[in-house]
TORPA-4810 file (N, C-alpha, C, O; in nm, 3 decimals):
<nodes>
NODE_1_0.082_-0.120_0.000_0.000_0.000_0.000_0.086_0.126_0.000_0.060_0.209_-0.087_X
NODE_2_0.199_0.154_0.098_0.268_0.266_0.064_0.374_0.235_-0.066_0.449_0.325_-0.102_X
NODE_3_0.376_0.163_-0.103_0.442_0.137_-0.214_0.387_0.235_-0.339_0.448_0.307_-0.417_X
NODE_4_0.251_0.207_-0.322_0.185_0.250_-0.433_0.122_0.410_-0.376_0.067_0.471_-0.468_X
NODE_5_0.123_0.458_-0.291_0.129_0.559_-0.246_0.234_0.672_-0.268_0.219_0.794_-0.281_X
NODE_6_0.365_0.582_-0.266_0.521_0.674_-0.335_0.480_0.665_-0.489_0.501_0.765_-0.557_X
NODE_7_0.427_0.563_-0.544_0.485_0.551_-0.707_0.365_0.670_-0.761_0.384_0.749_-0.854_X
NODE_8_0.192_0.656_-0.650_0.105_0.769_-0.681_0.187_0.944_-0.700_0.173_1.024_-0.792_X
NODE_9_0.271_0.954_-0.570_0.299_1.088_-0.546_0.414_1.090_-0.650_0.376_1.162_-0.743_X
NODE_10_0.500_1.056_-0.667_0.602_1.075_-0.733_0.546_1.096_-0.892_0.602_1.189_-0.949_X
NODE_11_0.422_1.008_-0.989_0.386_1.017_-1.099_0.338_1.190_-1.090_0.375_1.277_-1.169_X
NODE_12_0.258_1.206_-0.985_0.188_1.379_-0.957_0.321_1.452_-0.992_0.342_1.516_-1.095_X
NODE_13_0.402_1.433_-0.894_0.497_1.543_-0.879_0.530_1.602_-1.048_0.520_1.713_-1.098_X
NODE_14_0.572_1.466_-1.103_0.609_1.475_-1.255_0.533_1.503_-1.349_0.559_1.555_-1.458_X
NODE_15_0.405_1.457_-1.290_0.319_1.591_-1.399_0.312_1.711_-1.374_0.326_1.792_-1.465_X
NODE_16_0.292_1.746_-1.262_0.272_1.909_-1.201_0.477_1.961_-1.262_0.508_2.062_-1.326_X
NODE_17_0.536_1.893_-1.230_0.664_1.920_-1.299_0.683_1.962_-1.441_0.734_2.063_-1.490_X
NODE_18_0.628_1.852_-1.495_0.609_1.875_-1.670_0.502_2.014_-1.714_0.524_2.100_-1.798_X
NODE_19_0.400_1.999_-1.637_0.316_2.100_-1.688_0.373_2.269_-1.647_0.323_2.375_-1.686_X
NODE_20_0.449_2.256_-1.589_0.531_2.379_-1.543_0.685_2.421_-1.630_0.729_2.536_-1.631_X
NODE_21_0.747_2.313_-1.694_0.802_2.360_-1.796_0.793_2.438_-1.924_0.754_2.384_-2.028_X
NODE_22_0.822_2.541_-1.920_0.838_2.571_-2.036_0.846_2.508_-2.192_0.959_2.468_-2.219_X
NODE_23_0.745_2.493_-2.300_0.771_2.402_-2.378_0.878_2.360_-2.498_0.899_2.262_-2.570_X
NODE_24_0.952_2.534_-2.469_1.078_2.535_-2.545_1.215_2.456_-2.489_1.289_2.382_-2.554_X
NODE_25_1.224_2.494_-2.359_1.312_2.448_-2.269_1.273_2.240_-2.269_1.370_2.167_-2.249_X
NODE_26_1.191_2.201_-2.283_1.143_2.080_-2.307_1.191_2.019_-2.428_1.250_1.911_-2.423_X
NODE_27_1.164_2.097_-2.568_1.249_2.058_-2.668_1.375_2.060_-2.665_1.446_1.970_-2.710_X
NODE_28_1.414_2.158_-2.613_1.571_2.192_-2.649_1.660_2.032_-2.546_1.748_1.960_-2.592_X
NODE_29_1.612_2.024_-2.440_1.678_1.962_-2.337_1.598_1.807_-2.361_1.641_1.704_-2.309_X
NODE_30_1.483_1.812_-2.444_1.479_1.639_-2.451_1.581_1.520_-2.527_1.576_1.398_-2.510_X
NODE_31_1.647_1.577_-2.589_1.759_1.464_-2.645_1.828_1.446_-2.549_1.830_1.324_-2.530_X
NODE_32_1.898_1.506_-2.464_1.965_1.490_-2.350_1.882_1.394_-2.265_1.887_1.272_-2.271_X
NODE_33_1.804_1.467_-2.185_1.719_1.368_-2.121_1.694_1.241_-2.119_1.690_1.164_-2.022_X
NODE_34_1.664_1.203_-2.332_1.636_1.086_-2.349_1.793_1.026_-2.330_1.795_0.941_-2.242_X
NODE_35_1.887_1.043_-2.374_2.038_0.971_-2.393_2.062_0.950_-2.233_2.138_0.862_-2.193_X
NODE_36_1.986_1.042_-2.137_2.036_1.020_-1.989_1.969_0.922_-1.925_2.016_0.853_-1.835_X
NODE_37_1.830_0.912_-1.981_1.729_0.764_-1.933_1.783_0.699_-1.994_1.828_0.618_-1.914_X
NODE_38_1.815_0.673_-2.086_1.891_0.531_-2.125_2.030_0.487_-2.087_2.066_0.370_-2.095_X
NODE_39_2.111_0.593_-2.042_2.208_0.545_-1.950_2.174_0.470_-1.804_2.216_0.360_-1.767_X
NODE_40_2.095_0.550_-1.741_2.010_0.476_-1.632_1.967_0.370_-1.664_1.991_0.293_-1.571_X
NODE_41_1.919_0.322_-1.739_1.787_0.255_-1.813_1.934_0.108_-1.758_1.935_0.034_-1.660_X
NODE_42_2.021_0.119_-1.856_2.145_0.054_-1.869_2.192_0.017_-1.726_2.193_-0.104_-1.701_X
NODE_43_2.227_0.092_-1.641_2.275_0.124_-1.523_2.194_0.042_-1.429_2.251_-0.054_-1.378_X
NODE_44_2.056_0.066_-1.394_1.962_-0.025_-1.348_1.985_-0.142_-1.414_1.988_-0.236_-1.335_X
NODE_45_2.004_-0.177_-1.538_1.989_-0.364_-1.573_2.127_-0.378_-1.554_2.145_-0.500_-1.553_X
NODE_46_2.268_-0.305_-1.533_2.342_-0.397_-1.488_2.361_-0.434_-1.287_2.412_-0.518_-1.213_X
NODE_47_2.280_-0.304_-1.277_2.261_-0.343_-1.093_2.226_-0.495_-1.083_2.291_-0.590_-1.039_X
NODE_48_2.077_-0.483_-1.150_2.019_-0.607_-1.121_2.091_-0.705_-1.188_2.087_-0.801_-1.111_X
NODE_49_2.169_-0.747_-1.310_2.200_-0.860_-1.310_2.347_-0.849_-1.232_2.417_-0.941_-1.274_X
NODE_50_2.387_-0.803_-1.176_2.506_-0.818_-1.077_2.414_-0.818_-0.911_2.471_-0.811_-0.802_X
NODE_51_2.277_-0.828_-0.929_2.245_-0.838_-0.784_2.301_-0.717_-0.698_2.340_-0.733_-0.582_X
NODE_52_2.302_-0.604_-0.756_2.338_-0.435_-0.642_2.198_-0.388_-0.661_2.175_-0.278_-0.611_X
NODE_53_2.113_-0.439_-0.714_1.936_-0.341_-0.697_1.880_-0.453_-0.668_1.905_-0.557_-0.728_X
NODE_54_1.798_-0.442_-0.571_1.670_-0.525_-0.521_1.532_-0.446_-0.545_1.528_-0.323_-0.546_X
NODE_55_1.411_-0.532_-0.567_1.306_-0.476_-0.561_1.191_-0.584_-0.484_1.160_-0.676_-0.559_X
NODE_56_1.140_-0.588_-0.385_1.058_-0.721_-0.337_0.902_-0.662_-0.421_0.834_-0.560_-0.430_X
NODE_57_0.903_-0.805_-0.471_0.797_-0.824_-0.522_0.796_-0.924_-0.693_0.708_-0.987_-0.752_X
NODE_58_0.925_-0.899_-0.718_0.990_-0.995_-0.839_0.983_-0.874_-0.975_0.977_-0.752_-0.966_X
NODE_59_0.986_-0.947_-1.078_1.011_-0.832_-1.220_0.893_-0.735_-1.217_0.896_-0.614_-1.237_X
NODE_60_0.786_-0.816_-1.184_0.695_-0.669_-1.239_0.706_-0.570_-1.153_0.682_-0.452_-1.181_X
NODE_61_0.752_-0.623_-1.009_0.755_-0.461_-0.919_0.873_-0.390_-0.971_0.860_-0.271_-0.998_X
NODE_62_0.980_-0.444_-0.986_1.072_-0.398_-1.005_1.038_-0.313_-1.160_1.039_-0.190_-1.153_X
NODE_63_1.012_-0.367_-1.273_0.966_-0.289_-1.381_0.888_-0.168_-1.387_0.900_-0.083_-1.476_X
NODE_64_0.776_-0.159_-1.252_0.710_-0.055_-1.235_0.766_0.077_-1.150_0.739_0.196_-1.138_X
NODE_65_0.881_-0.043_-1.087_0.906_0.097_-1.016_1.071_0.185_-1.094_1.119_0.295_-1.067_X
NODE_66_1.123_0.062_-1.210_1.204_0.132_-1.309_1.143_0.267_-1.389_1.203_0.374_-1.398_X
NODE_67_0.992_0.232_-1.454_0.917_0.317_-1.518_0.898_0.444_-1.456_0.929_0.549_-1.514_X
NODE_68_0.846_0.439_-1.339_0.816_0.568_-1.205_0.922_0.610_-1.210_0.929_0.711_-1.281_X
NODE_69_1.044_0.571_-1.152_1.172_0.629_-1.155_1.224_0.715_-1.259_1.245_0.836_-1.267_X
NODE_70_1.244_0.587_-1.361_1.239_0.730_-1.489_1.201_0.806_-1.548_1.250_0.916_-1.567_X
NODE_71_1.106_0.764_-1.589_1.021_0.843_-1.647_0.934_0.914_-1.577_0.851_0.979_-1.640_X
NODE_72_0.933_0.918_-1.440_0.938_1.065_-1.382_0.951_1.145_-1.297_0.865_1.232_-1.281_X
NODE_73_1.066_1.139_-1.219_1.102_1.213_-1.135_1.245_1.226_-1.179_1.301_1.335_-1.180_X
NODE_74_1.290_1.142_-1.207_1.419_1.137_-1.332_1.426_1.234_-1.420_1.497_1.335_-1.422_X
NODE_75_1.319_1.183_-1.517_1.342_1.281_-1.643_1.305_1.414_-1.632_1.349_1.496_-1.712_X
NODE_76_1.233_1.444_-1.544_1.162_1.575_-1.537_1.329_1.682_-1.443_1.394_1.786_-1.456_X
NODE_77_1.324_1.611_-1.394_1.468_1.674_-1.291_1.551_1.684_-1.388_1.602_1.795_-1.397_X
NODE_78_1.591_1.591_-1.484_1.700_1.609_-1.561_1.642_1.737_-1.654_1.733_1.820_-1.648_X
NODE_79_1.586_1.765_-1.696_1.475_1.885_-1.796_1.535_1.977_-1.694_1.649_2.018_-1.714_X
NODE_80_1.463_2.017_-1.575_1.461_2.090_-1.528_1.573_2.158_-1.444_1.560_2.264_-1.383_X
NODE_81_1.727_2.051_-1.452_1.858_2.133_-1.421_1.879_2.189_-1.544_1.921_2.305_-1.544_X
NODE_82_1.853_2.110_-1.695_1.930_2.213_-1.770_1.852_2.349_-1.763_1.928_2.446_-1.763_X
NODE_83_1.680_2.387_-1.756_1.623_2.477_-1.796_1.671_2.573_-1.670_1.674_2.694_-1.696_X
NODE_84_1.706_2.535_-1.546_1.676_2.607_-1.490_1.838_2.674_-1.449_1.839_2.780_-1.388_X
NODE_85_1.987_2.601_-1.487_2.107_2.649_-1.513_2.130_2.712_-1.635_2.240_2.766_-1.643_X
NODE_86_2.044_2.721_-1.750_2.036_2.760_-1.866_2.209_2.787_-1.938_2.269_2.884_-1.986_X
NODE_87_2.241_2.648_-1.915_2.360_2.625_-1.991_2.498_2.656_-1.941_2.602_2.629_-2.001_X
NODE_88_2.486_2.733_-1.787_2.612_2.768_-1.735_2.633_2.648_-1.641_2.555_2.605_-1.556_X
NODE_89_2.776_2.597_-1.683_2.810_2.476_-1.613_2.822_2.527_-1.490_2.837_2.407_-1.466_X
NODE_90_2.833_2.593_-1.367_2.850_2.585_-1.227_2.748_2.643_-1.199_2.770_2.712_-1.100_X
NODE_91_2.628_2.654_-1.240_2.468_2.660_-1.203_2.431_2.528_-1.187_2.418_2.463_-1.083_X
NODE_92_2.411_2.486_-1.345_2.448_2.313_-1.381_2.473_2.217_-1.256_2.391_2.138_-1.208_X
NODE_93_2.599_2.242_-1.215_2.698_2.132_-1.135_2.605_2.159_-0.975_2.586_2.069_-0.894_X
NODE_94_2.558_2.299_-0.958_2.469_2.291_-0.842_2.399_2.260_-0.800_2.367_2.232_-0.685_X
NODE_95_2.338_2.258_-0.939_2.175_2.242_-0.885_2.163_2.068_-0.883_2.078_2.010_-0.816_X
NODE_96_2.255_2.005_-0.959_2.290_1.867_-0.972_2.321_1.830_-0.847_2.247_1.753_-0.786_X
NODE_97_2.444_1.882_-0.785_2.512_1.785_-0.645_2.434_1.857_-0.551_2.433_1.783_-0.453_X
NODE_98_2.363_1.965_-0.521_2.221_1.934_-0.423_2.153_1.819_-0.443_2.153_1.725_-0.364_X
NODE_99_2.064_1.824_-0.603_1.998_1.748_-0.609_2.020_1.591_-0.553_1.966_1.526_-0.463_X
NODE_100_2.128_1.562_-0.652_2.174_1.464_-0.624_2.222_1.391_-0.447_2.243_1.279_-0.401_X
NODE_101_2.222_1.514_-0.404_2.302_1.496_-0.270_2.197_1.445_-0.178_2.239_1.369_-0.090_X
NODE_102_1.996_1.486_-0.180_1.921_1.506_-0.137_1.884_1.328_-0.184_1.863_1.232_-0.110_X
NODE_103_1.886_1.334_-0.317_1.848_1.177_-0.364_1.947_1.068_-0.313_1.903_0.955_-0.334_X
NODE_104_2.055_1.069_-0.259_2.185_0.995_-0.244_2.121_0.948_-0.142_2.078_0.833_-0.148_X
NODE_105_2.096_1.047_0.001_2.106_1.053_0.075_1.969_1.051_0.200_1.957_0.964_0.286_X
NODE_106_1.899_1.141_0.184_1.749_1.124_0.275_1.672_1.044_0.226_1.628_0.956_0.299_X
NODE_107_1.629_1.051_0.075_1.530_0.988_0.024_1.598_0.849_-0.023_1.520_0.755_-0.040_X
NODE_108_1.740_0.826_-0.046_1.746_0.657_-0.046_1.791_0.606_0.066_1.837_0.492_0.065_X
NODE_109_1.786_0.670_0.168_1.825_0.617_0.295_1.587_0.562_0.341_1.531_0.456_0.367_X
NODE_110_1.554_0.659_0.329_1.414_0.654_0.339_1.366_0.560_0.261_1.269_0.504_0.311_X
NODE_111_1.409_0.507_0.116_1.336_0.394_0.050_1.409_0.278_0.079_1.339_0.176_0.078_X
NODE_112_1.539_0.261_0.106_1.562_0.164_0.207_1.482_0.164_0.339_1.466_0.042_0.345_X
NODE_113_1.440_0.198_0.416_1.411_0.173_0.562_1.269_0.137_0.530_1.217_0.054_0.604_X
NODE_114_1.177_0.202_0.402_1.015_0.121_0.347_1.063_0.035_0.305_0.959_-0.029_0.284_X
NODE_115_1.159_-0.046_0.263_1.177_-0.171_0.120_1.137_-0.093_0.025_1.172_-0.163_-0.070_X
NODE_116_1.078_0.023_-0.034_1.080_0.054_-0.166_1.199_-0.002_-0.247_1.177_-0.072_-0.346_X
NODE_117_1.341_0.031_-0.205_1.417_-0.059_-0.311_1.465_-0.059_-0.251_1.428_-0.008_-0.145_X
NODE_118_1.646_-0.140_-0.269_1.776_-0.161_-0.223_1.865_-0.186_-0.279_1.888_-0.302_-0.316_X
NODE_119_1.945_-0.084_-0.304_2.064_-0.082_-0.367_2.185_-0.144_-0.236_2.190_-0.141_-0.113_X
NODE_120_2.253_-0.186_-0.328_2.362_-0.243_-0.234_2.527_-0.223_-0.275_2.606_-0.304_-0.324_X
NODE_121_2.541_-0.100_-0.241_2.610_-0.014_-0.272_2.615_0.086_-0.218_2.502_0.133_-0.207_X
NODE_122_2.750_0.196_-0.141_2.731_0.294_-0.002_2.632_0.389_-0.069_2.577_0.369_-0.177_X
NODE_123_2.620_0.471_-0.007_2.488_0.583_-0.082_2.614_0.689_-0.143_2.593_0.764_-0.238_X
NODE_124_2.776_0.678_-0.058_2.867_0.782_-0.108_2.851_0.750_-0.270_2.834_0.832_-0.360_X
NODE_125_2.865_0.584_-0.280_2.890_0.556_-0.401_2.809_0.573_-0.518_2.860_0.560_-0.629_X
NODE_126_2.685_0.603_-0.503_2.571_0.599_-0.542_2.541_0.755_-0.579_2.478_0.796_-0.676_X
NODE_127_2.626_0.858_-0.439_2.631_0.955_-0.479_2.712_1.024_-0.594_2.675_1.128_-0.650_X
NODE_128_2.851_0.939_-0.629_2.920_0.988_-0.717_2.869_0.924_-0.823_2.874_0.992_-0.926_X
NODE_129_2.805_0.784_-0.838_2.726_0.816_-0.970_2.612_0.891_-1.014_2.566_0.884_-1.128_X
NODE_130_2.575_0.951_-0.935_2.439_1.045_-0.977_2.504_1.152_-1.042_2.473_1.199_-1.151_X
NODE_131_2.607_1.194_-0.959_2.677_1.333_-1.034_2.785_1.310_-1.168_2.783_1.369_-1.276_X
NODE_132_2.872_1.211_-1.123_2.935_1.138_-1.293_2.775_1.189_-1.392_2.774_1.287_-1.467_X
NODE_133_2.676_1.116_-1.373_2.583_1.100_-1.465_2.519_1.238_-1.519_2.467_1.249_-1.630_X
NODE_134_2.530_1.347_-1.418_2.514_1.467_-1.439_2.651_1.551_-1.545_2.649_1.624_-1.644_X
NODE_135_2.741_1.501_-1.472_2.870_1.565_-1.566_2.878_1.483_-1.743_2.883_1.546_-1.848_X
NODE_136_2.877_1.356_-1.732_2.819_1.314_-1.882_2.690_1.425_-1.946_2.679_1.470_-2.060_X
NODE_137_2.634_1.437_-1.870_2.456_1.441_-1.948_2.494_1.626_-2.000_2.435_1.681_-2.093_X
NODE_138_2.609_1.697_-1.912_2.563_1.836_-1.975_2.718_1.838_-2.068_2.723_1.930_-2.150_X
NODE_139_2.822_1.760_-2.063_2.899_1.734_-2.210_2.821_1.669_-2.295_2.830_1.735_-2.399_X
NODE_140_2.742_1.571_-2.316_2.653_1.530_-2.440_2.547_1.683_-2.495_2.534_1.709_-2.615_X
NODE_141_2.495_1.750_-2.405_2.405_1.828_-2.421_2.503_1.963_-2.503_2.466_2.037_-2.595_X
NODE_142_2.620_1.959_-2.441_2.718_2.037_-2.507_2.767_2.043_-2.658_2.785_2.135_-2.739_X
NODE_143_2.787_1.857_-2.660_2.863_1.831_-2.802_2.732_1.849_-2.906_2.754_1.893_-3.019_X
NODE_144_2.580_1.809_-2.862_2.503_1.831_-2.909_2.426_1.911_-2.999_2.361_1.887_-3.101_X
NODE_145_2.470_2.079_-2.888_2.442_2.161_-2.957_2.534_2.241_-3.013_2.500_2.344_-3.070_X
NODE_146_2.652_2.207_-3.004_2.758_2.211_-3.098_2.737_2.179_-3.244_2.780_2.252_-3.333_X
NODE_147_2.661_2.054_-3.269_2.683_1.952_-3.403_2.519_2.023_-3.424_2.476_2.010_-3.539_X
NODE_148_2.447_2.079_-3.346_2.295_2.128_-3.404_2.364_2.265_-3.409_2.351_2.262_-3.531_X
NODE_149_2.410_2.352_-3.394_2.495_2.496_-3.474_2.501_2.464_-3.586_2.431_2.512_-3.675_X
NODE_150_2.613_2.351_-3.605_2.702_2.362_-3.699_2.586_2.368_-3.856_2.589_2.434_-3.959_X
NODE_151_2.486_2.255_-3.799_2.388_2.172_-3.918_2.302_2.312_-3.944_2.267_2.333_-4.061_X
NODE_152_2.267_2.405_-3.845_2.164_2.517_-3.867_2.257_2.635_-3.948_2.195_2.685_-4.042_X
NODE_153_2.382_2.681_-3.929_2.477_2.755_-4.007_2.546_2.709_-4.151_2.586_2.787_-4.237_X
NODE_154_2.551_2.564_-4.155_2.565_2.493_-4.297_2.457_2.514_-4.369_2.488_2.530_-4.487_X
NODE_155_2.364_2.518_-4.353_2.218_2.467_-4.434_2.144_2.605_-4.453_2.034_2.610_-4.508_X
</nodes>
């Protein structure tokens, strides 16, 4: 029951999230986004087949609560550091290692102590991949719109 009570609030959050973006800032920052869920996406299936993510309940909990995760409180956060650092990397890097620092730390210390999930792995460690994953996601977003210049000034 609180299981489905987190996966309720967390889907809200991400709509009331989405519907509050800007719809330009949404385009510009969804290729990123998407290349960053699929690193996760990746990241989660090698937890689980190395046994470092648990989910009780077997694949389908675990699948539902991959989906919730990413697709939205994930993706919407990831949208919403680039829109809201608007491209300056040490806005960027802030609003990330808060974020990140807040997710590392209260709230997966808190979904461990429900069983929502279990990673098995320190939360330090867990913390430096959230931010690695942040420092990838705004060099891709970089080289990106580098190679979308180049194609809009050629053409």
């Amino acid at each position: 029951m609180l299981k489905n009570i987190i996966r309720s609030i967390l889907v809200l959050c991400s709509i009331v999230a989405a519907w509050q973006l800007p719809k330009k800032s949404f385009i510009k920052y969804l290729p990123v986004t998407l290349f960053s869920s699929t690193v996760v996406m990746i990241e989660i299936f090698y937890f689980t087949v190395h046994k470092l993510w648990k989910v009780k309940g077997g694949p389908a909990a675990m699948m539902c609560h991959v989906l919730v995760l990413i697709a939205g409180p994930y993706f919407f956060a990831n949208l919403w550091a680039f829109h809201l650092s608007k491209g300056k990397f040490f806005l960027y890097s802030l609003i990330n290692i808060v974020a990140d620092y807040i997710y590392a730390f209260p709230i997966l210390a808190f979904f461990r102590k429900i069983n929502f999930f279990k990673i098995k792995v320190s939360q330090t460690m867990f913390f430096a991949l959230l931010v690695t994953n942040a420092f990838i996601n705004y060099a891709f977003q970089k080289l990106y719109e580098k190679i979308t210049f180049q194609n809009e000034t050629a053409g």
